[in-house]
C-alpha positions in Angstrom: 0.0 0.0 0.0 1.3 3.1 -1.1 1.7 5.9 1.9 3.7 8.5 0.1 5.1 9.0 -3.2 8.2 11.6 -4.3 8.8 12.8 -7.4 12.6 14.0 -8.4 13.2 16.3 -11.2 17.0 16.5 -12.0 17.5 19.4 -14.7 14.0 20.7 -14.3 15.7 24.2 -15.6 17.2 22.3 -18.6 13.9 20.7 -19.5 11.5 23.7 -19.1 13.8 25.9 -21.1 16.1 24.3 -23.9 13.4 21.3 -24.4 13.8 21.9 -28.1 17.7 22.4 -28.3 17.9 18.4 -27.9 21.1 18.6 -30.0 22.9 21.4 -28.5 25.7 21.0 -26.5 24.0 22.9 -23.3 24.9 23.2 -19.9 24.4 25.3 -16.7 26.6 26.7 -14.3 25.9 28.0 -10.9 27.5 30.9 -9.4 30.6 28.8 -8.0 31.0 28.2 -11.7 30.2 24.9 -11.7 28.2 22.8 -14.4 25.2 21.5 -12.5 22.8 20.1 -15.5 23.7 18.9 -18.9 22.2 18.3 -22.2 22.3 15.0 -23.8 24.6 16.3 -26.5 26.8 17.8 -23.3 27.1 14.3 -22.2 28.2 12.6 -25.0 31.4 15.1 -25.3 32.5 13.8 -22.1 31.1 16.8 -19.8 30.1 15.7 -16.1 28.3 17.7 -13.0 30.8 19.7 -10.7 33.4 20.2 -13.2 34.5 23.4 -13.5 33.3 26.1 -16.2 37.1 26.7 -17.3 37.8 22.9 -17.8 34.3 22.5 -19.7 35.5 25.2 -22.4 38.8 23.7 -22.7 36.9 20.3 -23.5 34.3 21.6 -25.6 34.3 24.5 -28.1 30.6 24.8 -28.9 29.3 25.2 -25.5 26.6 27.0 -24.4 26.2 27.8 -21.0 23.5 29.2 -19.1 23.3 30.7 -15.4 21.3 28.1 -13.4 18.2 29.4 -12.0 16.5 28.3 -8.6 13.2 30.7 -9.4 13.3 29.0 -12.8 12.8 25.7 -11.5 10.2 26.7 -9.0 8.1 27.6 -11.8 8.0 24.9 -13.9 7.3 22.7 -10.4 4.2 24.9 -10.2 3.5 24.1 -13.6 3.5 20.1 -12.9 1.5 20.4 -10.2 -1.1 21.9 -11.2 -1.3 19.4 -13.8 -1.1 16.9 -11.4 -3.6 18.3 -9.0 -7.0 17.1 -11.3 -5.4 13.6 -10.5 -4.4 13.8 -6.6 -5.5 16.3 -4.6 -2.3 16.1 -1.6 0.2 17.2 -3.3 3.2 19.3 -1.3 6.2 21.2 -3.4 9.8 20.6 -1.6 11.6 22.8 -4.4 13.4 23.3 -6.0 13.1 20.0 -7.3 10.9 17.9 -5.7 7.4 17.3 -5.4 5.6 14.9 -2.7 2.6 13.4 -2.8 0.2 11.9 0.2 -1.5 8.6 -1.6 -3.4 6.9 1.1 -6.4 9.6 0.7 -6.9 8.7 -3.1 -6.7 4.6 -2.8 -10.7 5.0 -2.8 -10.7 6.3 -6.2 -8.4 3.6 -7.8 -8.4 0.5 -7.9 -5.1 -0.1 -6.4 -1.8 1.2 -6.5 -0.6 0.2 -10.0 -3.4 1.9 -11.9 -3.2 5.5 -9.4 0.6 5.0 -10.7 -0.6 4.6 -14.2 -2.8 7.6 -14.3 0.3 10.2 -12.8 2.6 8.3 -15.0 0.8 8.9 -18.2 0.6 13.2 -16.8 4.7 13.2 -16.5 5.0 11.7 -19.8 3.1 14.3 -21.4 5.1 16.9 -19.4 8.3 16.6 -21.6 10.5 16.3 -18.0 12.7 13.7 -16.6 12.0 12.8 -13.3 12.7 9.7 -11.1 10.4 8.1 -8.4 9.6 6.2 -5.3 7.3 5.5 -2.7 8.1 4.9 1.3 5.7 4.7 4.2 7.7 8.2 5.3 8.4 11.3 3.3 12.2 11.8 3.3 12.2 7.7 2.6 10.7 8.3 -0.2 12.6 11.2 -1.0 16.0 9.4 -0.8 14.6 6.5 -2.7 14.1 8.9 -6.1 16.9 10.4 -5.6 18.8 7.6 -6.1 16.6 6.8 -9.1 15.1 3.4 -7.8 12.0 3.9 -9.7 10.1 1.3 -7.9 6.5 1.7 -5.7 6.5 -0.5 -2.9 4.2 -3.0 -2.6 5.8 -4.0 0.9 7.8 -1.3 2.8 9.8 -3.6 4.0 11.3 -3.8 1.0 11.2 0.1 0.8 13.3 -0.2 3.9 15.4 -2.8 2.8 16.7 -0.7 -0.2 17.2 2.2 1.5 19.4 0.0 3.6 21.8 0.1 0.4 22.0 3.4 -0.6 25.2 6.0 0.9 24.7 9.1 2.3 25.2 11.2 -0.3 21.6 10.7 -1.1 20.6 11.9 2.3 19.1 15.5 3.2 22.0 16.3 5.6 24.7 18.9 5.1 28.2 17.9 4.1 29.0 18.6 7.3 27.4 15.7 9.1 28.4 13.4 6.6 32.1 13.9 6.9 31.8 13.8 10.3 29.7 10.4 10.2 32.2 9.4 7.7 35.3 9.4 10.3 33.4 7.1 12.6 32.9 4.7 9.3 29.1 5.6 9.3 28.7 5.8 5.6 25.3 4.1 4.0 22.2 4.4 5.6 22.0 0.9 6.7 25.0 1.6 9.1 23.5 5.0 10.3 19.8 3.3 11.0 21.7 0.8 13.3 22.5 3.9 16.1 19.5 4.5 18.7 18.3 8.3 18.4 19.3 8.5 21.8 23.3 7.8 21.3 22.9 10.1 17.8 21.4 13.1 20.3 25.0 12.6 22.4 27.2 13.2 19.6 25.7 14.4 16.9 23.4 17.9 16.4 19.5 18.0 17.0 18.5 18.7 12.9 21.2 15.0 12.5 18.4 13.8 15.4 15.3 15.4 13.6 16.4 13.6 10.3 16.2 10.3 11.1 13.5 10.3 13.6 11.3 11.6 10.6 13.3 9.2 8.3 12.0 6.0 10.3 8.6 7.6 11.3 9.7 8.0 14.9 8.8 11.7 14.8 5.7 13.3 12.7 6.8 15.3 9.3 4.9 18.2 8.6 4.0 18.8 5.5 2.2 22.1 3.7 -0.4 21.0 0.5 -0.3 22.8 -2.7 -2.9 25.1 -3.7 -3.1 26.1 -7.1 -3.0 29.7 -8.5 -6.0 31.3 -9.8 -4.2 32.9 -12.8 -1.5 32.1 -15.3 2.0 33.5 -16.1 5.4 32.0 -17.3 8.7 33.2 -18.7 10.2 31.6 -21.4 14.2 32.8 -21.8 15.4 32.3 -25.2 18.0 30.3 -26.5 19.1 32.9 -28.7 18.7 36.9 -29.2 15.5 37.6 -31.3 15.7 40.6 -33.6 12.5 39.9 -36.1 9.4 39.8 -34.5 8.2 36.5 -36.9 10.7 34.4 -35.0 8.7 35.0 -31.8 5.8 32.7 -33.1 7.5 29.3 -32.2 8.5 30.3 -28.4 5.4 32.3 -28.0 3.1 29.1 -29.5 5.0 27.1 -26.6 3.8 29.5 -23.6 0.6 30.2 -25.0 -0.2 26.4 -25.2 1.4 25.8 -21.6 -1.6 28.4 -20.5 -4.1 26.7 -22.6 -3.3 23.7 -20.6 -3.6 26.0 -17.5 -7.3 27.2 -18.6 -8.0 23.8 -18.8 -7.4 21.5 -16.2 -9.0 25.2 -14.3 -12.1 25.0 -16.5 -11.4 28.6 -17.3 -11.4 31.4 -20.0 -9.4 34.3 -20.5 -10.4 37.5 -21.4 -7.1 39.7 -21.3 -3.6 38.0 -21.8 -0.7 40.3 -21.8 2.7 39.8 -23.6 6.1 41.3 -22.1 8.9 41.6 -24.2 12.2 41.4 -22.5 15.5 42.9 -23.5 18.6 43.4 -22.1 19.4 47.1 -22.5 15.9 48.6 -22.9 12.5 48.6 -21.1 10.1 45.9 -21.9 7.7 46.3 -24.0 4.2 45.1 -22.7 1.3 44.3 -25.0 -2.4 43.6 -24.1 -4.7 41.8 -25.7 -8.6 41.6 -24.7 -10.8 39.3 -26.6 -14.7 40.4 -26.8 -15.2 36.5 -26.9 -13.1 34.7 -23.4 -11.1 32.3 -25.1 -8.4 29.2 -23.7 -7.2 27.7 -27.3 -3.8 28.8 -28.2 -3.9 29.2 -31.4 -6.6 31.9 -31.0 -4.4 34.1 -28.7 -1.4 33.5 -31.1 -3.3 35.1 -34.1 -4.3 38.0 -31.9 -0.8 38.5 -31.2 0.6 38.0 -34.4 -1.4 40.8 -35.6 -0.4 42.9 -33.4 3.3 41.8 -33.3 3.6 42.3 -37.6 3.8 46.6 -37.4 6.0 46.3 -34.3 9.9 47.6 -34.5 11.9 46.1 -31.9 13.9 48.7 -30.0 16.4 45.7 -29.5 17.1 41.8 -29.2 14.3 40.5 -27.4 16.0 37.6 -24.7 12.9 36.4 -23.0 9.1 36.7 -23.3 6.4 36.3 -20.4 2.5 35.5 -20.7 0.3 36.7 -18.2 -3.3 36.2 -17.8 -5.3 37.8 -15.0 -8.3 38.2 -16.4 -10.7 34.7 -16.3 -13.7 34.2 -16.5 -15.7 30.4 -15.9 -16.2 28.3 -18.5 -19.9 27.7 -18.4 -19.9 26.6 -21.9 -22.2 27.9 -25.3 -25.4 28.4 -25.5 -26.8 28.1 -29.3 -29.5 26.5 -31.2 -28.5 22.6 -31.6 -29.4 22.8 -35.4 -27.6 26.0 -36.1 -25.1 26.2 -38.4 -23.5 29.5 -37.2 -23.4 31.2 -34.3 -23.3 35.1 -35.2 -22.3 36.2 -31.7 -19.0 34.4 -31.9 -18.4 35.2 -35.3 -18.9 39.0 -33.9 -16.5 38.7 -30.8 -13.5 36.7 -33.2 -13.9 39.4 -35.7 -14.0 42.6 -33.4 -10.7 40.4 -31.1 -8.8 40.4 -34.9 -9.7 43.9 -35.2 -8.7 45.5 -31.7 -5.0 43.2 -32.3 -4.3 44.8 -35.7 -6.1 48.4 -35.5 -5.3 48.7 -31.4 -8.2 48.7 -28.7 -8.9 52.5 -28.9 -9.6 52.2 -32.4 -12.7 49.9 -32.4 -16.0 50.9 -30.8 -19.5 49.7 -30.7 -22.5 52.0 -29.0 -22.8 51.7 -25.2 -26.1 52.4 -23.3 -25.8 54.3 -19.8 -28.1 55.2 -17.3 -29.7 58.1 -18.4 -33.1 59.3 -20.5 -31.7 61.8 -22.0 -31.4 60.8 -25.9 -28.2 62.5 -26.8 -26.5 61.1 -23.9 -28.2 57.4 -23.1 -25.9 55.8 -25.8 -22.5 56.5 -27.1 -19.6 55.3 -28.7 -17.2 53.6 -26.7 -14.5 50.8 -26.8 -15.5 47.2 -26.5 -13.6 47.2 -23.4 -15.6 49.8 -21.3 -18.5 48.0 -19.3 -22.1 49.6 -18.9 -24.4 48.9 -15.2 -26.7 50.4 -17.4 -30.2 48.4 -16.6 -32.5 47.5 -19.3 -35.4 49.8 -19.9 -38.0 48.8 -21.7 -38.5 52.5 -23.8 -39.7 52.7 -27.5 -36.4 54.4 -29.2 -35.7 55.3 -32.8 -33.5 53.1 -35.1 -32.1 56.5 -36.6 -30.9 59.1 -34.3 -30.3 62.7 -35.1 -27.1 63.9 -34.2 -28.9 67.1 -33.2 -32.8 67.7 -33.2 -34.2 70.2 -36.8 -37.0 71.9 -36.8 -40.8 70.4 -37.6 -41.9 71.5 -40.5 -44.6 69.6 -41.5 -48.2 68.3 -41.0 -48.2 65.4 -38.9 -50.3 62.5 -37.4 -49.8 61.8 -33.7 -49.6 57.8 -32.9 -48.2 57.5 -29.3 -47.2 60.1 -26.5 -47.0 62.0 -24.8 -43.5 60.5 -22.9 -42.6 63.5 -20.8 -38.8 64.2 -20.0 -37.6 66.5 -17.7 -33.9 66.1 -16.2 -30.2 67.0 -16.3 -30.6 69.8 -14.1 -27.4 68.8 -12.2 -25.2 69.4 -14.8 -26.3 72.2 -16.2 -27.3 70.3 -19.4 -31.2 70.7 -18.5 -33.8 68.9 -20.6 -37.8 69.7 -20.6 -39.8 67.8 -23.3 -42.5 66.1 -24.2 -41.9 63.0 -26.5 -44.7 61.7 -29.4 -44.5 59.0 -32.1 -45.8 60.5 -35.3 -46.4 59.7 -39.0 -45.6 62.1 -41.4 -47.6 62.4 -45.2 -45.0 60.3 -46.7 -46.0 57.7 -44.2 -42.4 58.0 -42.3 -42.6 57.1 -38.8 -41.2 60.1 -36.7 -39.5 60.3 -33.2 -40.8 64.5 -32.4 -40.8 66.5 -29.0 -42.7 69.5 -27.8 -41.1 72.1 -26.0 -42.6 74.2 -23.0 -42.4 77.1 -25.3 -44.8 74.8 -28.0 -42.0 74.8 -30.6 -41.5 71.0 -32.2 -38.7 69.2 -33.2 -37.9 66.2 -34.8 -35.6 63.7 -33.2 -35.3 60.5 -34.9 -36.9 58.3 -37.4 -38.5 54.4 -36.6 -36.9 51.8 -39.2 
């Protein structure tokens, strides 16, 4: 019976950035200038972990090295687990490379261990990582298990115990300290160390030494905090090279954008604003926002939206990274339409005006907005598709065709409907007294007219 599983991520950095430089010789170095991951190309020129950045460049011409990256990796973790998370709910990050997960509260949902495997298994796979795993009846047993890449779930922990039994201590979460100093007294695999009482370990060694192993065998309760997911999306993708053309953003920007459609997904979510940041070395970033009249989640459609927009665009400079944000979501309740229909005009009218507002800009495409007021010339106006109305919904008989300014009545008329008095704007000095009729003229047009206090008439707007 599974208790808990860990999940080890070696080059989660390498994976989440350079996943498409397979054949590049890649590698990164911490700030010790070290190399602490490595491409498979890397490998196969004879590069190992820990050696030194000077000796790598001697070795190998054609390197390319990157700074490792701690926030990088913490990321990406995010990134698995909330993929994850619509699979297990208890799921705890130990970054930066490391994710645990409590099984016994999803046995009830599987039918045993090997199928709950099965289902996270075939998740990783689509993740594009490498990882290594275990399972122990104790966090940190498990932990040392995948780090050692045993790869096994335990049926019987004995057997968890048993192979833990085998491992050194260079796979345990000590410092170096306390290994060299268990070292001297020929203390060097685990099965040696598990031997001392945590009684005679609290005499001669330190209390987190102590901690360590009580929590190792279960002797002392671990503590863990779960993961709760974000409720929006954003992600930075460096590049492996300087970008000076805007076209050769589509490929790295299809990548995010699909990493966020995965994001919308497993949320049952839409977004309705998703902003791009350009990053450059020199200069400020360049930040570009797009709002779609229609919430959308498929990448492809936010790609086109920012392709458009991207086309006109001069680049001040080499753009080295790009970021996606999305803030803005909205539920995915799903469509409502008529089940025979064969198109749907409303959407057609959101993809159209989103297509618009990427190539024309947002200020540049308007629709009429109804606000909360009877006067005519002011109850509706033009205004972006962005600006939001509380306006409610009167039920008032209203031209189709409105005078931009009310002429003179000049002509014999037949009264129909009215009167509808309105008397208001006093408060902003743009006062309004009339009285409102629905006429027919000779010609049989149907007229919108109003009476002033002082009898004079006016024509306002004509019925369709």
């Amino acid at each position: 019976m599974l208790n808990w599983l860990y999940l080890y991520f070696p080059q989660l950095q390498l994976d989440a950035q350079f996943a498409m430089s397979s054949t590049e010789v890649i590698a990164l170095a911490n700030h010790q200038g070290n190399l602490v991951q490595l491409s498979t190309a890397a490998k196969k020129k004879g590069l190992t972990q820990g050696q030194g950045l000077g000796q790598a460049s001697l070795l190998v011409s054609d390197l390319a090295v990157y700074p490792y990256q701690e926030e990088v990796e913490v990321a990406e973790l995010k990134r698995i687990a909330s993929v994850l998370y619509n699979y297990t709910a208890d799921i705890c990050m130990m970054p930066p490379k490391g994710l645990l997960i409590a099984c016994d509260g999803m046995q009830s949902l599987y039918n045993n261990s090997d199928q709950y495997w099965h289902v996270l298994e075939t998740q990783l796979k689509t993740l594009g990582v490498q990882y290594y795993f275990a399972s122990g009846s104790s966090p940190l047993l498990a932990k040392a298990l995948a780090q050692a890449g045993t790869n096994v779930i335990f049926a019987n922990q004995q057997n968890a115990r048993n192979q833990l039994a085998l491992l050194s201590l260079q796979f345990a979460d000590i410092t170096t300290k306390e290994i060299a100093l268990l070292t001297r007294v020929g203390i060097t695999h685990f099965k040696q160390l598990l031997r001392v009482s945590l009684d005679e370990l609290a005499k001669r060694y330190s209390r987190e030494l102590v901690m360590y192993v009580g929590k190792l065998t279960g002797q002392y309760p671990h503590r863990v905090t779960f993961y709760i997911p974000d409720t929006h999306f954003e992600k930075q993708l460096t590049l492996h090279y300087e970008v000076s053309l805007t076209k050769y953003l589509e490929k790295p920007l299809l990548l995010v954008l699909k990493q966020q459609q995965a994001f919308l997904l497993s949320t049952c979510k839409l977004a309705k604003q998703v902003t791009l940041i350009l990053h450059f070395r020199e200069v400020a970033n360049l930040v570009f926002e797009l709002s779609s009249a229609h919430a959308e989640y498929r990448a492809e459609h936010w790609l086109t939206l920012f392709l458009l927009r991207l086309e006109n665009t001069e680049l001040p400079a080499p753009v080295i990274a790009l970021t996606i944000k999305s803030d803005y979501l909205v539920s995915n309740l799903g469509e409502e339409g008529d089940l025979f229909s064969q198109h749907n005009s409303s959407f057609d009218t959101a993809i159209l005006t989103a297509i618009l507002q990427a190539k024309l800009g947002q200020e540049q495409v308007k629709t009429l907005t109804v606000y909360n007021d009877l006067r005519p010339e002011i109850a509706s106006q033009e205004n972006t598709f962005n600006t939001l109305s509380n306006a409610p919904q009167m039920n008032l008989i209203r031209p189709s065709f409105m005078l931009r300014s009310p002429v003179a009545l000049t002509q014999p008329i037949t009264i129909s409907h009215g009167p509808e008095r309105i008397v208001t704007g006093w408060w902003d000095n743009n006062n309004v007294a009339r009285d409102y009729f629905i006429a027919r003229d000779e010609s049989g047009r149907w007229l919108w007219v109003f009476r002033t206090p002082k009898k004079q008439w006016f024509i306002h707007g004509f019925f369709s």
